[in-house]
C-alpha positions in Angstrom: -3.8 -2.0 17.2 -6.8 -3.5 18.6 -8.8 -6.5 17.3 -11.6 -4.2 16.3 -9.6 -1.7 13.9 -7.5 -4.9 12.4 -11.1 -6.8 11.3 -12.0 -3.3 9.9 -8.7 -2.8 8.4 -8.9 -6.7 6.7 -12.8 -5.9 5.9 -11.7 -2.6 4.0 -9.2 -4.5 2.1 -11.5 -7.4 0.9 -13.4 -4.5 -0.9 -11.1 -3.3 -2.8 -9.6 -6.4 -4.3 -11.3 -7.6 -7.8 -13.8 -10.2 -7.8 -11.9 -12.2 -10.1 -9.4 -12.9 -7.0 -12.4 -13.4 -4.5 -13.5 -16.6 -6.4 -12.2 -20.2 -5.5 -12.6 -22.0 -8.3 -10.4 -20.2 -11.5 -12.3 -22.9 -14.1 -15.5 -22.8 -14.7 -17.6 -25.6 -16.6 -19.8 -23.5 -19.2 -23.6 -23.9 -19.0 -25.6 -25.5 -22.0 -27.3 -22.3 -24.3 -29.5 -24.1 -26.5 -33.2 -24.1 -27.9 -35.9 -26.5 -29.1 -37.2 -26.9 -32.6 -39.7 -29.5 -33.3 -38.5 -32.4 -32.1 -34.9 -31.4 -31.9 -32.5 -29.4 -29.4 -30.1 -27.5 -30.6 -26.9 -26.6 -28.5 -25.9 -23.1 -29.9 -22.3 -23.2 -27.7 -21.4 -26.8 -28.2 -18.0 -25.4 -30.0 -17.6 -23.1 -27.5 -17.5 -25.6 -24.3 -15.0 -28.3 -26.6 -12.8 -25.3 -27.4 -13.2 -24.4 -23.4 -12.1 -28.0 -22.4 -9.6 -27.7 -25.4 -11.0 -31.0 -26.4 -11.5 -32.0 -30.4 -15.3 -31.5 -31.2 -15.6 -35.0 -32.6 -14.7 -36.7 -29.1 -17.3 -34.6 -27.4 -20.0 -34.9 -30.1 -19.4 -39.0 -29.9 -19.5 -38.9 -25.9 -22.6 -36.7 -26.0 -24.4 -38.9 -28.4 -23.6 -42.0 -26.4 -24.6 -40.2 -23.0 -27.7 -38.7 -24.0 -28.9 -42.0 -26.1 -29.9 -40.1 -29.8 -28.8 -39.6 -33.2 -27.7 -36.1 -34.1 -25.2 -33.7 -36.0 -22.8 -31.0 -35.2 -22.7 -28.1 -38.0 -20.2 -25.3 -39.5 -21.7 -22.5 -37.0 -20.5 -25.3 -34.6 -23.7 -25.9 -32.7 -24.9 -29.7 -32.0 -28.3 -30.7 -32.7 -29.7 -33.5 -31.0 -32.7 -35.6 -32.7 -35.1 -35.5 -29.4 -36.2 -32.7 -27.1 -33.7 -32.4 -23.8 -33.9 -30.1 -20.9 -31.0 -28.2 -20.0 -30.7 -29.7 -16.8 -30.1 -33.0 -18.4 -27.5 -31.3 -21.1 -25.4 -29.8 -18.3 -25.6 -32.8 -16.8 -23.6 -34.3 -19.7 -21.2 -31.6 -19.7 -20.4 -32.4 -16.5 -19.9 -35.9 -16.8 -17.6 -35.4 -19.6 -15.8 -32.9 -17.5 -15.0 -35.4 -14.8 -14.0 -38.1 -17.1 -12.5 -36.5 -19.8 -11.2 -33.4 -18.8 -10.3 -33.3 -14.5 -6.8 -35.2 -13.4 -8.5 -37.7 -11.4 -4.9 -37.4 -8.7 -5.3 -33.2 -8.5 -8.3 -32.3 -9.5 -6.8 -29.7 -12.1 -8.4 -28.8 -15.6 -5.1 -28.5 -17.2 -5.0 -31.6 -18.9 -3.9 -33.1 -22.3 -4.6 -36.3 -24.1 -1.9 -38.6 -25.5 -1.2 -39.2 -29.3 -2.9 -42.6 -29.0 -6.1 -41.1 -27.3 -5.8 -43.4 -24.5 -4.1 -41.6 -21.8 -4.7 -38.4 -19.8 -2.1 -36.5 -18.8 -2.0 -33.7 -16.3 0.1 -31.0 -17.0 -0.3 -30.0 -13.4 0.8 -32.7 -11.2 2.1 -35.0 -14.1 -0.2 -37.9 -13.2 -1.1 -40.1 -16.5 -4.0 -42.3 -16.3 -6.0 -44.6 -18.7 -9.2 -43.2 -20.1 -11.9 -45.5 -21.2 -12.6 -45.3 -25.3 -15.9 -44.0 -26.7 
């Protein structure tokens, strides 16, 4: 077999595996959904993205209250509503900030991470690396 006929062989085989296996990256960080009332921005998938991280929705709410600099609420249909107007560019932002420092083993790189009992330390259930996180 001949170059040629082997790239068209490997070529033909790319097509037919799912996309799902074509990706590099297996964890994705959710984008912000949200809209704009008034004078507030409401995050209609705030829930959604903690549950995603499988982070507590209190943690996330503090650390997005701090990073974005306003007052706001979380309610029962578990969106977040900030007390200003914000562009999503600036809310994904956050979500990715969070991810980095909250979420991703700083040693691997891995999303599969777990916080300790006392809140202080992240553990990686990939590579077992444990480090200190900085309180909210």
């Amino acid at each position: 077999m001949d170059e040629k006929d082997y790239l068209k062989l490997l070529d033909e085989a790319y097509e037919e595996l799912p996309e799902v296996l074509l990706k590099k990256e297996r964890f994705e960080i959710p984008k912000v959904t949200g809209k704009l009332i008034k004078t507030r921005t409401v995050i209609n998938n705030f829930a959604d993205i903690a549950k995603h991280f499988a982070r507590e929705k209190d943690h996330m709410f503090k650390f997005f209250l701090k990073e974005v600099g306003v007052r706001g609420e979380y309610n029962n249909k578990g969106e977040l509503i900030l007390h200003s107007r914000f562009q999503p560019s600036m809310l994904n932002k956050a979500v990715i900030s969070y991810y980095k420092q909250y979420v991703q083993c700083p040693h691997c790189n891995s999303p599969d991470t777990i916080f300790s009992k006392d809140g202080q330390t992240l553990k990686c259930n990939a590579c077992g690396h444990q480090e200190k996180i900085k309180k909210l």
